[in-house]
Every structure is written in C-alpha cells, then in structure tokens.
Residue frames as a rotation matrix with the C-alpha (Angstrom) as fourth column:
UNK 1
0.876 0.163 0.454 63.76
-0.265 0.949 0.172 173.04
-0.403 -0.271 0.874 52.96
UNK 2
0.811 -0.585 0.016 66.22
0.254 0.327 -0.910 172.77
0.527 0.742 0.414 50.36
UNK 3
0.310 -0.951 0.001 68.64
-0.345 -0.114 -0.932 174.46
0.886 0.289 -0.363 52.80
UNK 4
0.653 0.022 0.757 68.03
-0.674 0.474 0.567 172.68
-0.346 -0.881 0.324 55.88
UNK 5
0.979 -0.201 0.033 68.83
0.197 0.889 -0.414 169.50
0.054 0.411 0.910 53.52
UNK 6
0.561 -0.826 0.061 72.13
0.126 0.012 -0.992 171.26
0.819 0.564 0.110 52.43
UNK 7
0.010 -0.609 0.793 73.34
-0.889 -0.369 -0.272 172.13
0.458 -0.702 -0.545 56.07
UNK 8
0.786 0.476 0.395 72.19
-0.572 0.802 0.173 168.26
-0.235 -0.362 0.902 56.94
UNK 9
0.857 -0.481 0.186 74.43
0.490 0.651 -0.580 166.85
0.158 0.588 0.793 54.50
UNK 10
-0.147 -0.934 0.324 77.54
-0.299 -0.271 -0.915 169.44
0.943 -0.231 -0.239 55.33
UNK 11
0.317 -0.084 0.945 76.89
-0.945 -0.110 0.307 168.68
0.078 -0.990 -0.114 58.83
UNK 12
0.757 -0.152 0.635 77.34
0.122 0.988 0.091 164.50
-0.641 0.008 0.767 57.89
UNK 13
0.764 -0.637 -0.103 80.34
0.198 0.383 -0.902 165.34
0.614 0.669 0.418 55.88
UNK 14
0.112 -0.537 0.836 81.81
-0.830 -0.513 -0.218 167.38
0.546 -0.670 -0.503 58.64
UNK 15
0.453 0.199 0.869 80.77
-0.804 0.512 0.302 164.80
-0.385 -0.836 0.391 61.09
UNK 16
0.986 0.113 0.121 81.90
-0.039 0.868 -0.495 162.17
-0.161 0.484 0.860 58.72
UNK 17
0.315 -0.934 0.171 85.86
-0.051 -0.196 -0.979 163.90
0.948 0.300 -0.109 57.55
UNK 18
0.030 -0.511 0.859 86.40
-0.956 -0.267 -0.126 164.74
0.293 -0.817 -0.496 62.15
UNK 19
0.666 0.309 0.679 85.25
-0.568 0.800 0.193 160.81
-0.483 -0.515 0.708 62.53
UNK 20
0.997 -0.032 -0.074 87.60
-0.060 0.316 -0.947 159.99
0.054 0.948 0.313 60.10
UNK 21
0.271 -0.762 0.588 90.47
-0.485 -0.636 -0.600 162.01
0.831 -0.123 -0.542 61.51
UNK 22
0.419 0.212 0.883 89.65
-0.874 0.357 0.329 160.75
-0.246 -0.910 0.335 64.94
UNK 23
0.984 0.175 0.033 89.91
-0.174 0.984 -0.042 157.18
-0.039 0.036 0.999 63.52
UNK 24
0.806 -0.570 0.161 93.07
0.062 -0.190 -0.980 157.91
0.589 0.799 -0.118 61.80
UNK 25
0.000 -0.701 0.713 94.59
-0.727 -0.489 -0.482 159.51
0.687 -0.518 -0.510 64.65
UNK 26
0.350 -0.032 0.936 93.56
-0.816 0.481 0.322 156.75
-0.460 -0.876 0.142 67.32
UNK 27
0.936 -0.347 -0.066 94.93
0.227 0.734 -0.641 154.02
0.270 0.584 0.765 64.62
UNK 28
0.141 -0.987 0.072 98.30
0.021 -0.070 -0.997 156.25
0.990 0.142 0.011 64.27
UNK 29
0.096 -0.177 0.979 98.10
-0.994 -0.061 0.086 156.45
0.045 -0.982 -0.182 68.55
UNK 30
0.795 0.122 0.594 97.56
-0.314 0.920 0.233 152.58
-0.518 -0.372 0.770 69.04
UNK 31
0.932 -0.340 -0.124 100.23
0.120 0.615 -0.779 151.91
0.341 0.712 0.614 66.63
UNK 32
0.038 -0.870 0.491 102.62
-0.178 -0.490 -0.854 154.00
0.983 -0.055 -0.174 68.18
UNK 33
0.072 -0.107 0.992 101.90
-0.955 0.279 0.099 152.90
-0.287 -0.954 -0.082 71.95
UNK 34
0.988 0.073 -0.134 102.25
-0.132 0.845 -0.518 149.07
0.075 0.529 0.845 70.39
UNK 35
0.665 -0.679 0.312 105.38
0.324 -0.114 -0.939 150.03
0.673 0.725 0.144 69.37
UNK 36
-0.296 -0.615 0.731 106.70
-0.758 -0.314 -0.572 151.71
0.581 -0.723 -0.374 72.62
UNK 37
0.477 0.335 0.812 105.09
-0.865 0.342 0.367 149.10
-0.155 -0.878 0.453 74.27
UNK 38
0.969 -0.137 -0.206 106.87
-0.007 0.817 -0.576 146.63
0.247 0.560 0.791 72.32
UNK 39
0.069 -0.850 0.522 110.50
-0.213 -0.523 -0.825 148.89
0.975 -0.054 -0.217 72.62
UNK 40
0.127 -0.102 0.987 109.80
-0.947 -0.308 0.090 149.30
0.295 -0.946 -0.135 76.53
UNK 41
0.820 0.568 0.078 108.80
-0.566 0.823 -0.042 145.38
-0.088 -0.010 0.996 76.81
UNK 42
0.880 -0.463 -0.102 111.98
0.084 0.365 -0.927 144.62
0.467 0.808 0.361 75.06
UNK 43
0.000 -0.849 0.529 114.34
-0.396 -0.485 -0.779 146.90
0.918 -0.210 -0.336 76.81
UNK 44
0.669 0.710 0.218 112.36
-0.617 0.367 0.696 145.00
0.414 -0.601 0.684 79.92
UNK 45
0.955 -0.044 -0.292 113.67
-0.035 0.965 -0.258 141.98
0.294 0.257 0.921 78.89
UNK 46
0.315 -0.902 0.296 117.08
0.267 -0.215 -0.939 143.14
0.911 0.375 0.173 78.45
UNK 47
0.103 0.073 0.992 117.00
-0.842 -0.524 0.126 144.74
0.529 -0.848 0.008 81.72
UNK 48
0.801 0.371 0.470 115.42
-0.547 0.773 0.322 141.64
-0.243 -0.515 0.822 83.57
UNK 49
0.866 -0.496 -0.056 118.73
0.314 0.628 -0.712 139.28
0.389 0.599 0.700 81.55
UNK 50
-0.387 -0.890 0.243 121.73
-0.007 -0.261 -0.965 141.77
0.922 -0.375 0.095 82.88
UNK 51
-0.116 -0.011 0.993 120.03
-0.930 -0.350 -0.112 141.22
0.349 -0.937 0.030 86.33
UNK 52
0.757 0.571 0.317 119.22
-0.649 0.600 0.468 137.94
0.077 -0.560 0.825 86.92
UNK 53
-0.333 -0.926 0.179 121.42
-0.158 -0.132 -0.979 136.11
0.930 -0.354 -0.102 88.82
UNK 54
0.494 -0.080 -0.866 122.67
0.868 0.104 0.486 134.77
0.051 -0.991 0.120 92.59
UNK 55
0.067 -0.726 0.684 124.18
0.018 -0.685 -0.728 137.62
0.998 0.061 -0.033 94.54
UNK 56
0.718 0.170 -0.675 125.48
0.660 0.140 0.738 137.43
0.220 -0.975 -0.012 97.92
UNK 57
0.538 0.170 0.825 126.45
-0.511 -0.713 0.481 139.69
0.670 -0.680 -0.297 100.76
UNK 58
0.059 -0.597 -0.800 129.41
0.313 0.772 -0.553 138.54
0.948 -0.218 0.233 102.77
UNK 59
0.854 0.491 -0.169 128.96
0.059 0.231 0.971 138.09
0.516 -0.840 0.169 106.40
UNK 60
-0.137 -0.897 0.420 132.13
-0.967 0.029 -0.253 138.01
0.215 -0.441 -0.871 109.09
UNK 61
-0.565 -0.258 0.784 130.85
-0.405 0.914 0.008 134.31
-0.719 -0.313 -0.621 109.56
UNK 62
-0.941 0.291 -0.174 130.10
-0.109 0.226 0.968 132.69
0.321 0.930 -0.181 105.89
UNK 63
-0.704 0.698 0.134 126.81
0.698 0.642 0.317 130.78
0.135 0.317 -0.939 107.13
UNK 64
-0.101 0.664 -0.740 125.03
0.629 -0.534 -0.565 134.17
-0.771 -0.523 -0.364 108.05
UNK 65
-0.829 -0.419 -0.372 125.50
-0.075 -0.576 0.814 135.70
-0.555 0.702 0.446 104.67
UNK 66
0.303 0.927 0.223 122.56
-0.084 0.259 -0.962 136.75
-0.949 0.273 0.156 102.81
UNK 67
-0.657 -0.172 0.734 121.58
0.532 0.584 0.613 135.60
-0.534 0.793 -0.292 99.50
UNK 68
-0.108 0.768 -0.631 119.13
-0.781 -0.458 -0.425 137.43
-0.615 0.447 0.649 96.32
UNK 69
-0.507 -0.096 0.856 117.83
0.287 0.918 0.273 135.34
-0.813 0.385 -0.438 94.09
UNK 70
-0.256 0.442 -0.860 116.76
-0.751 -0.651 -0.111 137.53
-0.608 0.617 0.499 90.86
UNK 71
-0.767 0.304 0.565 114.83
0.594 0.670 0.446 135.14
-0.243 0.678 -0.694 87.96
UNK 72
-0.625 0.555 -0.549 112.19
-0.779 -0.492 0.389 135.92
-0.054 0.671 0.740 85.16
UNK 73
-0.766 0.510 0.392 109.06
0.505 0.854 -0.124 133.66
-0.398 0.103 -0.911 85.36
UNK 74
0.009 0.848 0.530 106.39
0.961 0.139 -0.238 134.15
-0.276 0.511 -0.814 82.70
UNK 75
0.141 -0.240 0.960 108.17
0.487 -0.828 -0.278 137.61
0.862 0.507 0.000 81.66
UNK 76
0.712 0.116 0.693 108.04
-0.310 -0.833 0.458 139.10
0.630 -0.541 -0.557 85.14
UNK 77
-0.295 -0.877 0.380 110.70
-0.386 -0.254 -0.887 139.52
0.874 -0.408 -0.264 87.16
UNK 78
0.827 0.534 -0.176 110.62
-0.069 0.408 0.910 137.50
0.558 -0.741 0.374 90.75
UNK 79
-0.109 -0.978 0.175 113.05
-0.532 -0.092 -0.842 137.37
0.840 -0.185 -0.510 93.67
UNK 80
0.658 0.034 -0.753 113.75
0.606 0.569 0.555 135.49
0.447 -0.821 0.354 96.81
UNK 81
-0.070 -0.678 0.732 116.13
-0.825 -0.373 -0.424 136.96
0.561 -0.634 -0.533 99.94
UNK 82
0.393 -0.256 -0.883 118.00
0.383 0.919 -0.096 134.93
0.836 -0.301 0.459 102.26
UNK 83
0.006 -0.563 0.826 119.19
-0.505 -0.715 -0.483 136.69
0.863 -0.415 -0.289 105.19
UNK 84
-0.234 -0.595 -0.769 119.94
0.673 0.472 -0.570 136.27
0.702 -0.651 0.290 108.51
UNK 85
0.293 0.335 0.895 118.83
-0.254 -0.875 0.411 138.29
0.922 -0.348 -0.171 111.83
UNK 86
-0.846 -0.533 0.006 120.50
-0.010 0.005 -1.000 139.18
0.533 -0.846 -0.010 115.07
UNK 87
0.179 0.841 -0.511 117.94
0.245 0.465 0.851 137.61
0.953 -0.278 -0.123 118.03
UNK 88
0.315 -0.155 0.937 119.73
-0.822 -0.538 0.187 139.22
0.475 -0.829 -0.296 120.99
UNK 89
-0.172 -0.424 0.889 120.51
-0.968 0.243 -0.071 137.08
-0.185 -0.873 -0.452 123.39
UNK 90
0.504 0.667 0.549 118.72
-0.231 0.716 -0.659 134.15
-0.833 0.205 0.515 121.23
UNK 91
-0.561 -0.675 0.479 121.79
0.401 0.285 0.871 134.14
-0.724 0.680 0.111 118.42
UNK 92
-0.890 -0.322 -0.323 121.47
-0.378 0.124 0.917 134.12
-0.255 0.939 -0.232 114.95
UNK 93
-0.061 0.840 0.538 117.99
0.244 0.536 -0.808 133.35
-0.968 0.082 -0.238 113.05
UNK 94
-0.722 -0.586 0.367 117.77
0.169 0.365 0.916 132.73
-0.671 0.723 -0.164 109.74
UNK 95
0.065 0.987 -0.145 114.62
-0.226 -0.127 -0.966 133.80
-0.972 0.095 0.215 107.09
UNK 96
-0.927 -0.264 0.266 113.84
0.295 -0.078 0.952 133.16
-0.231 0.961 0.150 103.26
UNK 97
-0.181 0.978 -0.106 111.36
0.408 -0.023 -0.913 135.17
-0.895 -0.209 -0.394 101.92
UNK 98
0.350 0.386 0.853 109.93
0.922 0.019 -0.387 136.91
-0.165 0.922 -0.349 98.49
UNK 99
-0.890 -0.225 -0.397 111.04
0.317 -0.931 -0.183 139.97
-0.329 -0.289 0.899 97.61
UNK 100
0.340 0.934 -0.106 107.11
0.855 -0.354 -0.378 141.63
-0.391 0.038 -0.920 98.07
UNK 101
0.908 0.353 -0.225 106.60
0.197 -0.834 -0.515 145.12
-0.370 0.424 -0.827 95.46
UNK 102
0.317 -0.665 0.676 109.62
0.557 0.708 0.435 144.16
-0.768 0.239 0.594 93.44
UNK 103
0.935 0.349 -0.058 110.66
0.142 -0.521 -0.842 147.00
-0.324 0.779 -0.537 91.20
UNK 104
-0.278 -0.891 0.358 113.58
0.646 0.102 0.756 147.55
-0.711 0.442 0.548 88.74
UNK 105
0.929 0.351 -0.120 113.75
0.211 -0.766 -0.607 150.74
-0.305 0.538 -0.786 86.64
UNK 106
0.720 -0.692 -0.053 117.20
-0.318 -0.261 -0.911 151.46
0.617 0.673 -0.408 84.73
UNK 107
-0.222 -0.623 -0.750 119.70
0.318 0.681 -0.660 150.62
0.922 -0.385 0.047 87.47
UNK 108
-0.801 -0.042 0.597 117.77
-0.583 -0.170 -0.794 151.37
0.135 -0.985 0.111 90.65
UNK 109
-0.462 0.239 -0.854 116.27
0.434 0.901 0.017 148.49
0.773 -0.363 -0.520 92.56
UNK 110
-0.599 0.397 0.696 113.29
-0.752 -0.577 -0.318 148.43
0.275 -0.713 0.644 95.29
UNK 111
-0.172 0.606 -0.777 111.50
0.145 0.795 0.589 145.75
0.974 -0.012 -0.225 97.29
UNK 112
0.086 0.370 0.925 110.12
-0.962 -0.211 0.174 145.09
0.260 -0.904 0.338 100.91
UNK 113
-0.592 0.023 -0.805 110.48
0.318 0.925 -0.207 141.84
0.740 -0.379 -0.555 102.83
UNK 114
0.157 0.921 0.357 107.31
-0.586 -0.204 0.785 141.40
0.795 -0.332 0.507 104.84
UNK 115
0.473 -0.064 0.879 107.04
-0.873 0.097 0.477 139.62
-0.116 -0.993 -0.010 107.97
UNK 116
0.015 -0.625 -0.781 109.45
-0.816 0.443 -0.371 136.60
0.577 0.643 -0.503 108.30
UNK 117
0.983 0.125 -0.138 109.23
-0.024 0.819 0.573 132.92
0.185 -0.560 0.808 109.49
UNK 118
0.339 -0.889 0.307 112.70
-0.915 -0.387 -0.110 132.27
0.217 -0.244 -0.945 111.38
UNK 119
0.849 -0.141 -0.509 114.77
-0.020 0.954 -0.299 129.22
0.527 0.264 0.807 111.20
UNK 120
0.661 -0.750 0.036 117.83
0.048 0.090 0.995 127.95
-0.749 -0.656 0.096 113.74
UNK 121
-0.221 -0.950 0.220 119.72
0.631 0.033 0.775 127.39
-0.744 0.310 0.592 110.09
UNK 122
-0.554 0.078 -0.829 120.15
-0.664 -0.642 0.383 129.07
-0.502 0.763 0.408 106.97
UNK 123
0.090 0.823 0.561 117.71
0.062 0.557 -0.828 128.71
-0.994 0.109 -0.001 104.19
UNK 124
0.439 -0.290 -0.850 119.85
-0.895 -0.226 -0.385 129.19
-0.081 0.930 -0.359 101.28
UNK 125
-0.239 -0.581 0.778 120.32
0.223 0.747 0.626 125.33
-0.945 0.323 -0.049 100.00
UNK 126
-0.091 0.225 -0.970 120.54
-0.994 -0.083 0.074 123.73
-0.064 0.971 0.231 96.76
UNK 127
-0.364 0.215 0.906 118.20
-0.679 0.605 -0.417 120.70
-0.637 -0.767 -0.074 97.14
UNK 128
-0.940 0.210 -0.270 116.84
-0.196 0.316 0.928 118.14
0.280 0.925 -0.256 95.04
UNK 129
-0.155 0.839 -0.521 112.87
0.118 0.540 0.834 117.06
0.981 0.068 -0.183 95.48
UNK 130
-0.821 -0.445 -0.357 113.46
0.468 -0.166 -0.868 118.49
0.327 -0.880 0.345 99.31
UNK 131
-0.169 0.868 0.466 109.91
0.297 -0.406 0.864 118.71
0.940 0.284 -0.190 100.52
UNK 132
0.415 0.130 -0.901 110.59
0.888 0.158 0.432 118.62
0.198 -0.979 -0.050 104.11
UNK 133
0.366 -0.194 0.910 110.64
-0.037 -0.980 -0.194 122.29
0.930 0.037 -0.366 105.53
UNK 134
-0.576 -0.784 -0.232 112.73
0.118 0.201 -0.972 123.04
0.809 -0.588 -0.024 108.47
UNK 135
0.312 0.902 -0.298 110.83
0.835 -0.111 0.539 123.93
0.453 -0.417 -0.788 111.59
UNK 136
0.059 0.097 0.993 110.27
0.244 -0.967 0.080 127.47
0.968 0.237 -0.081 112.43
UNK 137
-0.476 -0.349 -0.807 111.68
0.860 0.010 -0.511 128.74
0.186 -0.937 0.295 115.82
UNK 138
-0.099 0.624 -0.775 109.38
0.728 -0.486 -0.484 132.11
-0.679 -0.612 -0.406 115.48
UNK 139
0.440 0.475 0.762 108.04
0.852 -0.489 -0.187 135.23
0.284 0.732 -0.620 113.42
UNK 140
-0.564 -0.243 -0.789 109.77
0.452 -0.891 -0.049 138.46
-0.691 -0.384 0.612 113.06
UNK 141
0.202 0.900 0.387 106.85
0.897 -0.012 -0.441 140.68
-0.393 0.437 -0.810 111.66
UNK 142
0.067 -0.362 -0.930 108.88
0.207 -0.907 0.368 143.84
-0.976 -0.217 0.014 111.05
UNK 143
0.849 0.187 0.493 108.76
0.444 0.253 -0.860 144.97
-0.286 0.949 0.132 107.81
UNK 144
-0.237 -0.950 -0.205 112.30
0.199 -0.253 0.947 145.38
-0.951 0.183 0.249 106.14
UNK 145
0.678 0.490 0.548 112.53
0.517 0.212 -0.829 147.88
-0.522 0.846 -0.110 103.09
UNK 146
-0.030 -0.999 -0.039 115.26
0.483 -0.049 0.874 148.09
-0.875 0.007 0.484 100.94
UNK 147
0.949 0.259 -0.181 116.28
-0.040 -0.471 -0.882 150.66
-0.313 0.844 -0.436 98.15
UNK 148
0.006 -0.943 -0.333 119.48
0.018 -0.333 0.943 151.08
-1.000 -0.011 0.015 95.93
UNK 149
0.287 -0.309 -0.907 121.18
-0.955 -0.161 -0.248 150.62
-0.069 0.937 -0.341 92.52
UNK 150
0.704 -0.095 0.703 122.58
0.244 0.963 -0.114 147.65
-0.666 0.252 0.702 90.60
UNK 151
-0.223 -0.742 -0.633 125.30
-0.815 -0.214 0.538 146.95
-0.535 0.635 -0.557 88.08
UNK 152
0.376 0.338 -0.863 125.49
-0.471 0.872 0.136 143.69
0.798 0.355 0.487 86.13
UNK 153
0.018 -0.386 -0.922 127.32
0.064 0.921 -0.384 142.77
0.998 -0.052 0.041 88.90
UNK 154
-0.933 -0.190 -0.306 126.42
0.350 -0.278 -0.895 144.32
0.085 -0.942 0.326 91.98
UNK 155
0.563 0.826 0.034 123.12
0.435 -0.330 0.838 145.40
0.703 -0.457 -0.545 94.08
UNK 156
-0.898 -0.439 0.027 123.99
0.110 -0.284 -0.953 148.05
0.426 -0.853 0.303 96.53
UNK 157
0.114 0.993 -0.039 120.97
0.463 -0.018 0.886 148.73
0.879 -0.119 -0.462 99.26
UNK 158
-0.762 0.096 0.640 120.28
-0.620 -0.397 -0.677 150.66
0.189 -0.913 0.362 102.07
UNK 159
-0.226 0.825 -0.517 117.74
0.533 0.550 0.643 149.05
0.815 -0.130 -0.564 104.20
UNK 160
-0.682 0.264 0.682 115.22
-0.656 -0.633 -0.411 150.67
0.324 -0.728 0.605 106.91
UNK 161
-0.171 0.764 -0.623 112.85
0.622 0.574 0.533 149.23
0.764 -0.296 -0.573 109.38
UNK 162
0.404 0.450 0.797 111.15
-0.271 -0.773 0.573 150.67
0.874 -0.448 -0.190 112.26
UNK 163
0.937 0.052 0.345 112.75
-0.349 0.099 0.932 148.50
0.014 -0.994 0.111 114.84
UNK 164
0.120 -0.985 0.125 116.33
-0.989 -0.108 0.096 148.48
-0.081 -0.135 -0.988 113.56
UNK 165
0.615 -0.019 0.788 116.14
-0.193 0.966 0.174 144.63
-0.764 -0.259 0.590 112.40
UNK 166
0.830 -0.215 -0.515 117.98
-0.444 0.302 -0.843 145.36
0.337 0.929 0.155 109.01
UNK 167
0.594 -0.737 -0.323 121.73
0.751 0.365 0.550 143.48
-0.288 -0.569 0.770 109.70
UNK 168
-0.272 -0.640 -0.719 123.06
0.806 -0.559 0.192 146.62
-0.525 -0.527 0.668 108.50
UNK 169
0.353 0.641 -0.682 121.74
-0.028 -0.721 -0.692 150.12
-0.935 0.263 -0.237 107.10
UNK 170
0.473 0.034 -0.881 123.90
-0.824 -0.336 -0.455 149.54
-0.311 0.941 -0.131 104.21
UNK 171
0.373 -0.416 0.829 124.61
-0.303 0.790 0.532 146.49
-0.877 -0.450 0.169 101.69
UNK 172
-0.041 -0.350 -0.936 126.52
-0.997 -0.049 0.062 145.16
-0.068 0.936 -0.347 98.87
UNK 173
0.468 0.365 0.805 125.73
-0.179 0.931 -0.318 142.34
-0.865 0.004 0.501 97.12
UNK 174
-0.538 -0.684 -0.493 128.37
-0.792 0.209 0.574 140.59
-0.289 0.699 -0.654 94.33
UNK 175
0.465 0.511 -0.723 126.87
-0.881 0.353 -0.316 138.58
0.094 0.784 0.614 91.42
UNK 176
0.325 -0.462 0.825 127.80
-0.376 0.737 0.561 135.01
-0.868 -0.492 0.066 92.35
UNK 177
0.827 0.507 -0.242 129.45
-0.547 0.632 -0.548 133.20
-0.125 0.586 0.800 89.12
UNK 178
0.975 -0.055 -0.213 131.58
-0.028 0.931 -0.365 130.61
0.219 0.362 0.906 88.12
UNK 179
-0.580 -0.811 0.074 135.48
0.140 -0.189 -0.972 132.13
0.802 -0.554 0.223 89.20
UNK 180
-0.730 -0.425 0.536 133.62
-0.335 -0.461 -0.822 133.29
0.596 -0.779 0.194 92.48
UNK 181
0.650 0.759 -0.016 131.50
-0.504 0.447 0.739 130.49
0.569 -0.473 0.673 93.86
UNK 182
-0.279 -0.722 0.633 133.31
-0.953 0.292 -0.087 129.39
-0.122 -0.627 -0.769 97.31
C-alpha cells in the first residue's frame, strides 16, 4: 500500500512539475505571439501610411484615366478603382468599384474588381453631400484581376481577364500630390 501511495504522489508531482512547464511555456508562447503580433500589426500600419494615397494612370485622353483610391478605415486597409472600358463600337464606359480581396504584403499589391456597373461619364469626382448617382448605361460582369508592386510612389500592375476587358495588360500608377495635381 505504502508504495502504491508513493508512486501516487510521484505520479502528481510529475503530473504537477509537466503542467507547470506546459503553463510556463504556453505563457512564454502567448507572450511572444502578442509581441509579433503587436511588431507585425505595427509594421501593418506603417505599411498601410507609405501607401495610402490617390494614384492615377494617365490615359491619351485625361477624362478616361483611371484612378486608386488606397485609405485605412478601422485599421484595415480599403480601396476604390476608377477606370474606364473600351465598349466597341459603344465608346468609352466608365466604372467605380471596390478593390474586392485587397492584399498588400511588403511591396507587392493584389486585388480583383468584380463585375462593374457602367456609366456614360467618369466616376472619379470630388463632391460635397452628392447623393444623386449617375444612371447606369449597363453591367460588364467580367472579372478584372490585377497583380504587381508598389513604391511610395508608384503601383505598377499587370491585369488579366478572360475576355480581354483590362485597358491594358500592363499599368502604372503615380501617387497624385500636391506639385502633381493637374
């Protein structure tokens, strides 16, 4: 009996020093993913600051030039495109949409523009209290998806689609500010 007892009690000290350890270690883990999560969170931030920002994409005719719109709302990163699509034989049509799976990783950039409402003008104003929406001349449903790099001042992209709607396979966008706003 006396050693049952004594393997009882080494078995609860054992059980008692690995539950310890355990603890220890998953304390010194949670502190230390805190901490990168804090670092990574930060560097986020930093990231999300040297990008945000107008950038446009000159056009051979100004009003057909697209537009990015890069901003931080509620820590996360959000974007808008402006662009512009050739209609054949129907001219010039005009879209503004989200940028839809929105990623940013050191300086390479990735989003998708999803199916688009088309407009006769552009949809890149700067409006006050402007609640009145233009009226939509038709839907291009193609999905347009663009990859590239960034600088502080530049977004380069390739874009692909399946039916050849990007306005070209490859673009540069320039950081719009104060010496270069037409």
């Amino acid at each position: 009996m006396k050693n049952i007892f004594k393997i009882f009690i080494v078995v609860i000290g054992l059980t008692f020093l690995m539950s310890n350890n355990l603890y220890e270690e998953a304390a010194k883990n949670s502190s230390e993913k805190k901490r990168n999560g804090k670092q990574k969170s930060e560097q986020n931030s930093l990231l999300f600051n040297s990008i945000i920002g107008i950038y446009e994409y000159k056009t051979n005719v100004k009003n057909e030039n697209h537009y990015i719109v890069l901003d931080s709302i509620n820590g996360k990163l959000v974007g808008m495109y402006f662009g512009s699509e050739n209609e054949g034989e129907h001219g010039i049509a005009f879209y503004e949409n989200a940028m839809e799976n929105l990623k940013i990783e050191k300086n390479k950039i990735s989003f998708e523009i999803l199916s688009r409402e088309l407009f006769a003008k552009s949809q890149f104003k700067i409006v006050k209290n402007n609640s009145q929406k233009e009226k939509s001349i038709g839907l291009s449903k193609t999905k347009l998806e663009f990859i590239g790099k960034f600088t502080n001042s530049t977004i380069e992209l390739k874009c692909e689609s399946k039916n050849g709607d990007c306005w070209e396979p490859k673009i540069k966008f320039i950081k719009l500010n104060k010496k270069n706003v037409r």
